[in-house]
N, C-alpha and C positions, 0 to 999 in steps of 0.2 A: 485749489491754489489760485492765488489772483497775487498778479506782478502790475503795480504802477509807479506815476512817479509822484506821488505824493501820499506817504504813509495813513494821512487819515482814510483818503479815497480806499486802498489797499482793504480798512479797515473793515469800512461800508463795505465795501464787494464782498470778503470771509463774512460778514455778519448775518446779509440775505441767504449765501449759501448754509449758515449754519440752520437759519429758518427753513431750509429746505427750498430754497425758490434754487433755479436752476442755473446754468452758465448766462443764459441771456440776458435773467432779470438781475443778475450781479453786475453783468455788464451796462445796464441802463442806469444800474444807480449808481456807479460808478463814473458813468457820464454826465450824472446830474452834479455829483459831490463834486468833480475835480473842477464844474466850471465858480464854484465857490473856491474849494481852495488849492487850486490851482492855474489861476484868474491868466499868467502868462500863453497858457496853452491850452488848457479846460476850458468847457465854452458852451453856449447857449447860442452865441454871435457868429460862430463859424461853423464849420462842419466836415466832413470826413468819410470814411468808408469802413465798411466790417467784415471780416470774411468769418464765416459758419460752418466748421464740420460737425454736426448734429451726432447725438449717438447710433442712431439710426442707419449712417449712412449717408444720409442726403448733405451737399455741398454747397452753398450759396454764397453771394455776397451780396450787400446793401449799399449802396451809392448815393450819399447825404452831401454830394461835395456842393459847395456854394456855387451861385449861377451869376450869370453876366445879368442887369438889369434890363429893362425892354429901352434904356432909353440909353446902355451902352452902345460907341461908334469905335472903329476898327481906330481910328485916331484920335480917340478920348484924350492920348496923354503926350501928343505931340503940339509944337507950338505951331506959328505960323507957316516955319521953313521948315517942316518936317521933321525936326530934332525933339527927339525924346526931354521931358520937361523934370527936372530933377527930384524926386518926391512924391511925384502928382499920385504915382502908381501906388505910394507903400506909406504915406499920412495922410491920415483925414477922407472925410467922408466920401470923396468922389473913389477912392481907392477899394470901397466895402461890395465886397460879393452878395445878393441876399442868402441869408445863413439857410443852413440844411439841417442843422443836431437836431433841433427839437423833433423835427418829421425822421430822420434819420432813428432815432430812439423809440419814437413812439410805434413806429412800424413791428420793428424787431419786437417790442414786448409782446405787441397785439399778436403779433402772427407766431412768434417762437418763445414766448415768457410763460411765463405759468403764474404769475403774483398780478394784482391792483396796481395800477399807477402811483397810487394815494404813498402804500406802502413802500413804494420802491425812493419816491424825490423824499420825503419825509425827514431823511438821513440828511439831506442836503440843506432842505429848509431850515432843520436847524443848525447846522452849522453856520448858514448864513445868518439869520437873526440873533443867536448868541454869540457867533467869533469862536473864532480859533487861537491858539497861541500859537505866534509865529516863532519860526526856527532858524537857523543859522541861512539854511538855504533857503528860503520862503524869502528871506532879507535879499541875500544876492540876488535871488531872481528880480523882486521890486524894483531892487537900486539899478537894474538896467535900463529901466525906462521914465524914472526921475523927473528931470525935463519936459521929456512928453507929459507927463499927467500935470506938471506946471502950467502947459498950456493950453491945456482942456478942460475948465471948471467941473463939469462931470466926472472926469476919472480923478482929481486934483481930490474931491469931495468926499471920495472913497480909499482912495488908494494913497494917498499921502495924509500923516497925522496934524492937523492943524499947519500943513504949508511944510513938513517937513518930512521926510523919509522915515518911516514906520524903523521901532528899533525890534533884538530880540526880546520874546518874552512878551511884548505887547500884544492885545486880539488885533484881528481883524475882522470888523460887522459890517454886514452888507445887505441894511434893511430892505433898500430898492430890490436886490438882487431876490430875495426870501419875499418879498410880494409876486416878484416874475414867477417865481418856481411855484408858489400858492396860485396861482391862476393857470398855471400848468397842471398842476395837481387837478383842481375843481375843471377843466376845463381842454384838457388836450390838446392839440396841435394848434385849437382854437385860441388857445388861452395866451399863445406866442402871435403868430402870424394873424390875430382878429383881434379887434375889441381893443381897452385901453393901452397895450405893450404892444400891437402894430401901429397904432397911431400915435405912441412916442417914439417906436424905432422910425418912421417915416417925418415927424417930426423935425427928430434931430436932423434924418438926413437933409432936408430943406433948408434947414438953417446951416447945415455944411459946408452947402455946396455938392451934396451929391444927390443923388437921382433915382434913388428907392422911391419906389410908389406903392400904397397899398395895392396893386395890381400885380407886382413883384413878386409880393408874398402870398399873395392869394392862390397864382399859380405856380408855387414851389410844391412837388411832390418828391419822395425819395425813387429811385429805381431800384429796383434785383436783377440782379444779371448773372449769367454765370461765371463762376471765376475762371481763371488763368489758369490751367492744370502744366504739367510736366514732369518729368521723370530725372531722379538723378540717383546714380549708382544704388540702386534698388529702392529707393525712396520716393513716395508719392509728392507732389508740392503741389497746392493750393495757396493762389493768392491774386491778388487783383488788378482785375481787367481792366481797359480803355474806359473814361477817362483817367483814371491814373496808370503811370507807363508801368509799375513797379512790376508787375507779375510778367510781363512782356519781358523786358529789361533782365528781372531777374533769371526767367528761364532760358532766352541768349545766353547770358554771362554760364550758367550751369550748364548748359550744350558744350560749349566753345570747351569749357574747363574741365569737362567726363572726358574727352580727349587725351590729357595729359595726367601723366602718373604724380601729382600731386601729392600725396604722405610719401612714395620711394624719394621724389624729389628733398622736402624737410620743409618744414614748416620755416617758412622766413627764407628759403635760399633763396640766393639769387635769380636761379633759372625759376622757382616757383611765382617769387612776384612778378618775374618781366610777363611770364602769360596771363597773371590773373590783370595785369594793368593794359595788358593789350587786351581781353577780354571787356573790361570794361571801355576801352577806347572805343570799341569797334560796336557794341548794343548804346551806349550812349548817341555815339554820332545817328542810330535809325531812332531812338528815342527823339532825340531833337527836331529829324526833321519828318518824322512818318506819321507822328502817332498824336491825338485828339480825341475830343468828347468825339463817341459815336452815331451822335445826333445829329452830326455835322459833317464829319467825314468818314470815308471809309478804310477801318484801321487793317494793317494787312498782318493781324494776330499770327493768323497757322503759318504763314510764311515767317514770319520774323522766329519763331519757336521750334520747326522744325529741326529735327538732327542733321538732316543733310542742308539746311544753311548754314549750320555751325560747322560743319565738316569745312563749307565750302570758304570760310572766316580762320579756319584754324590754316587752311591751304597758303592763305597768306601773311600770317604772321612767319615772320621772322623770329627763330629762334635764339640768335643774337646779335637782334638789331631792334631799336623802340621803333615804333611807326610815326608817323610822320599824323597829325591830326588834319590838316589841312587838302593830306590827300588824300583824307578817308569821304567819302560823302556821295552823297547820293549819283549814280550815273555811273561810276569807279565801280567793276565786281570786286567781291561780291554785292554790292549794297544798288539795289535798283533805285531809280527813279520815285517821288513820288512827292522851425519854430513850431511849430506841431508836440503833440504828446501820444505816448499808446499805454497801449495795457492788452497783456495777454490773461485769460482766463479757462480754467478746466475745473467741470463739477465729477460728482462720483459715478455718476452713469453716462462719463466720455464726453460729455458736448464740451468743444473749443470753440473759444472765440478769440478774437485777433483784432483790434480795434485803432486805427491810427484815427484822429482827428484834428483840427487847427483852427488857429485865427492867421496862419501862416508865419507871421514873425513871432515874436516873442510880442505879444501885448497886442498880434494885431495892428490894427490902423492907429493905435494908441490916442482911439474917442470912445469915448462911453454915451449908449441912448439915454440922454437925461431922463431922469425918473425911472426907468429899468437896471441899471444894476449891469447891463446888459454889453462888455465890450466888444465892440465890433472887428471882424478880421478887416486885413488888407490883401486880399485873395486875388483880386483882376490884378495886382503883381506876375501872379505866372500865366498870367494870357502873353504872347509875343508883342506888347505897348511896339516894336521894329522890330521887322524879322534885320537879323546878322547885330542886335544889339543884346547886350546883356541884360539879364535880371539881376535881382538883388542875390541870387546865388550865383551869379557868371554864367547861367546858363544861356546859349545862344541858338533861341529857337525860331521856327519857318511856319510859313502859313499857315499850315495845317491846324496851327495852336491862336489865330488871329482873332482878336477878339470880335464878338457877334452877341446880339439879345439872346438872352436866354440859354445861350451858349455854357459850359463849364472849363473850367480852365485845367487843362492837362497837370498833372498831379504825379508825386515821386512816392506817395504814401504806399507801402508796399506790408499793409499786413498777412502774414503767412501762417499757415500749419502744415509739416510737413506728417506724411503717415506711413505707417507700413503694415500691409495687407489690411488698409481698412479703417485702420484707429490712428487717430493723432498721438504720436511722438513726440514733436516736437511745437511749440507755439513762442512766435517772434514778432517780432519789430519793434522800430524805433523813430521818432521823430528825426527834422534836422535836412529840410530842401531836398537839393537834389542829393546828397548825400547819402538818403535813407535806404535807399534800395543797394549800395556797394554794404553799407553797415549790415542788411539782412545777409549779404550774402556769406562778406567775412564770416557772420555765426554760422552759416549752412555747414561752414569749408571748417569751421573747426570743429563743429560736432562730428560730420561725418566723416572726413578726411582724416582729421589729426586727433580724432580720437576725447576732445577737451568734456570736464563737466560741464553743466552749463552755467558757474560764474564766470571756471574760464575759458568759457567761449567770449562774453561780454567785456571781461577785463582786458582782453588781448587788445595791444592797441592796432590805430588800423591805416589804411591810406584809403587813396581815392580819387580816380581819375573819370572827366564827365565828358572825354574830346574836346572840347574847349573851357577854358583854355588848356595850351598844351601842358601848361605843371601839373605832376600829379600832387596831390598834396599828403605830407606825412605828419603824422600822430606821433609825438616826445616819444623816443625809446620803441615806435615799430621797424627799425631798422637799424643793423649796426652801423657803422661806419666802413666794415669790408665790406659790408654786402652794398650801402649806398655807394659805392665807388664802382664796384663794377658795375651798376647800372647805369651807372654814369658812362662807364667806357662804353655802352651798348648805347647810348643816344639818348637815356631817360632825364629828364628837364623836374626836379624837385622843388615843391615850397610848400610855406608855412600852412598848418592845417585850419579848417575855418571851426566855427565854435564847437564843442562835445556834444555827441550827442547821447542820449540816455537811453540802452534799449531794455527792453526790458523780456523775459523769455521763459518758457518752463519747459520741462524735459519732462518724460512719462516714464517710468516704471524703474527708472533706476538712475545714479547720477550722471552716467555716459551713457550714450544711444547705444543699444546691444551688449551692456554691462551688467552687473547684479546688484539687485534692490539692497539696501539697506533695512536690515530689520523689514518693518510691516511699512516704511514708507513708499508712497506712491508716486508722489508728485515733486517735483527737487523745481523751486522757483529761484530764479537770478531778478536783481535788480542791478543796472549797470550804476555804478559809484560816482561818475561822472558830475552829477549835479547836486548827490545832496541830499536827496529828498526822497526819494521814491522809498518803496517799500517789499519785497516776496514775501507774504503772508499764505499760511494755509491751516487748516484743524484736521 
């Protein structure tokens, strides 16, 4: 089964498995196809993390997230008087992390694939060199970044038809992009970060104004680490560690929440969301200000994950009163001192994988490396440009997260597999900032709590609160009008939700977690409906 969010990618991933290559090398070529046709959020130019449950047993994760430059400064993006500079962070070249996919990808096949390189991009090269027919949603996505490719001759070249917004039913051919992947193919990690496609990606940046150097990319490796483990009502959970908060984050909010009788409560009452939104209040505020690359600081994982800190966070929630965000924070107990896309995948002999990756926004830095095909994210956005200032998703984060050479920038990407005694169950996540990790969680809470398949774990719509700011924000029709009222009487501050996000998920062995198969089927794949595009494929 392979869940993405672009049907042809979907395509590519069942196609390798039907050749018998394994979860891994679906998931490579799946990462090679979406950065063709899925150019919003598929990527070559950005990069991401993967969590591994192997059939065997063994648990990994891979760390491809973009890095700080060598010639980034803690005040790259403030002006003279110490004020944050409007944009600097999130268009155009000085905003570009150097990218991680390609090493990210290349790792994973060599060390856990079973297929050729050759064979796995091949899928991707030609959809770049012949085009694709774009679809309804391929269109919306484009038309959000319009504009921008107006003002970048590069992306303008590609991604707009002679000066004007791509319609339905037209290809899209991305010759540049099918020579990148051909030099990849012939040439591996080499074939991106050496030789003619680093000396365009560095190119461009020079003429940006931003500050790649082939020294950048030369010492770009990916990491392994081991993941984020924890436990929830008999359920294993796997997911990922510092630099991204999501497995952190996530296993707080699942602590805090194993506490409360959640299904006797009901799905949607009142008293269930006031906990899951003080849950999230309370792992948020230590996300914001604890947690960083761990190359840099010292992340305090087993304490933030422990059941008896969650105990000691549930002591202080208020059962019917919201919290207050500004008095949650660091020094206050409990709490000490201190645009993306995914795709889940499962082959027939058990190996999951879990894949978030990005250029962060939608389109990235919206510039393309002349001559590569190749758009570049806007990633030093989630470094703290000022600690107590927002990013482009409100979140307001502390030193810990302060930009540095070589440094990564703290991450919400939260891919998961959850298991029981041993085998993946369940495989998740979903694009979309800081948001991504409360969307993993809503699926945790409806498969296992409320019993849901897994479309509608996906479909259910959802909220989301990050500590600051204090609105939690709600999703059309997740809440009725009695239940938003009484939370209202309990102190809870509501507003508008920010964009959808798309997750995408598969269930193992039956259509509910501890339910009965259907016939001879095995795998029940969800693609969330949100955007349009994506696809649950399986044979």
């Amino acid at each position: 089964m392979v869940v993405t969010a672009q049907h042809l990618a979907s395509k590519v991933g069942v196609d390798v498995l039907r050749r018998g290559g394994n979860a891994i090398d679906s998931a490579v070529a799946v990462g090679y196809a979406l950065a063709v046709v899925y150019p919003a959020a598929g990527n070559l130019g950005g990069g991401g993390f993967m969590t591994l449950q192997l059939a065997d047993g063994r648990k990994t994760f891979l760390d491809f997230r973009e890095k700080a430059p060598l010639a980034a400064k803690p005040d790259m993006f403030l002006d003279k008087d110490g004020n944050v500079v409007r944009n600097l962070s999130t268009l155009g070249h000085l905003a570009v992390g150097v990218p991680g996919t390609v090493s990210g990808l290349e790792v994973a096949r060599e060390k856990y694939g079973t297929m050729g390189r050759s064979a796995l991009i091949s899928p991707a090269i030609e959809l770049a060199e012949q085009g694709f027919e774009l679809t309804q949603g391929d269109i919306d996505m484009l038309s959000t970044a319009t504009g921008n490719f107006r003002d970048d001759p590069a992306s303008a070249a590609i991604f707009l038809n002679k000066g004007e917004p791509f319609a339905v039913g037209q290809k899209l051919v991305q010759k540049d992009l099918s020579r990148t992947l051909e030099a990849i193919a012939r040439n591996g990690v080499d074939g991106f970060y050496k030789g003619p496609v680093a000396a365009a990606i560095v190119t461009s940046s020079r003429a940006g104004k931003g500050v790649i150097t082939q020294a950048d990319l030369d010492r770009y490796s990916t990491r392994e680490l081991p993941p984020v483990e924890c436990d929830y009502r008999g359920y294993h959970v796997v997911s990922a560690p510092p630099p991204s908060s999501g497995g952190v984050v996530l296993c707080e909010m699942l602590n805090i929440l194993e506490g409360y009788p959640l299904k006797e409560l009901g799905f949607r009452s009142a008293q269930a969301v006031h906990y899951q939104i003080e849950a999230m209040r309370h792992a948020y505020a230590d996300r914001n200000t604890q947690l960083g690359d761990p190359d840099f600081v010292s992340n305090p994982v087993g304490r933030l994950i422990d059941k008896g800190y969650a105990d000691g966070i549930r002591a202080v929630i208020d059962p019917a009163k919201a919290g207050v965000s500004l008095e949650i924070k660091p020094g206050v107990p409990p709490h000490e001192g201190t645009n993306t896309t995914h795709y889940s995948i499962i082959d027939r002999w058990g190996n999951a994988v879990s894949v978030t990756y990005t250029l962060n926004d939608w389109f990235g830095a919206k510039v393309t490396a002349a001559g590569t095909g190749v758009l570049l994210n806007n990633e030093m956005d989630d470094f703290t440009s000022k600690a107590g200032v927002p990013n482009m998703y409100g979140l307001v984060q502390g030193q810990a997260n302060a930009i540095a050479p070589g440094k990564r920038p703290l991450s919400s990407m939260t891919p998961t597999i959850l298991t029981k005694d041993g085998k993946p169950v369940f495989v998740v996540g979903t694009p979309g900032g800081s948001r991504i990790t409360t969307v993993v969680l809503h699926a945790i809470l409806n498969v296992v709590d409320y019993g849901m398949n897994v479309q509608e774990a996906l479909d259910a719509p959802r909220f989301h609160q990050q500590w600051l700011p204090e609105a939690t924000e709600v999703e059309k029709f997740a809440l009725s009008p009695d239940t938003r009222k009484i939370l209202e009487g309990m102190g809870h501050q509501f507003g508008p939700p920010q964009p959808t996000n798309h997750a995408e998920a598969i269930i193992v062995g039956a259509p509910t977690l501890g339910g009965s198969p259907v016939g001879n089927n095995r795998f029940y794949g969800a693609n969330d409906p949100r955007r349009n595009t994506g696809l649950a494929l399986g044979y």
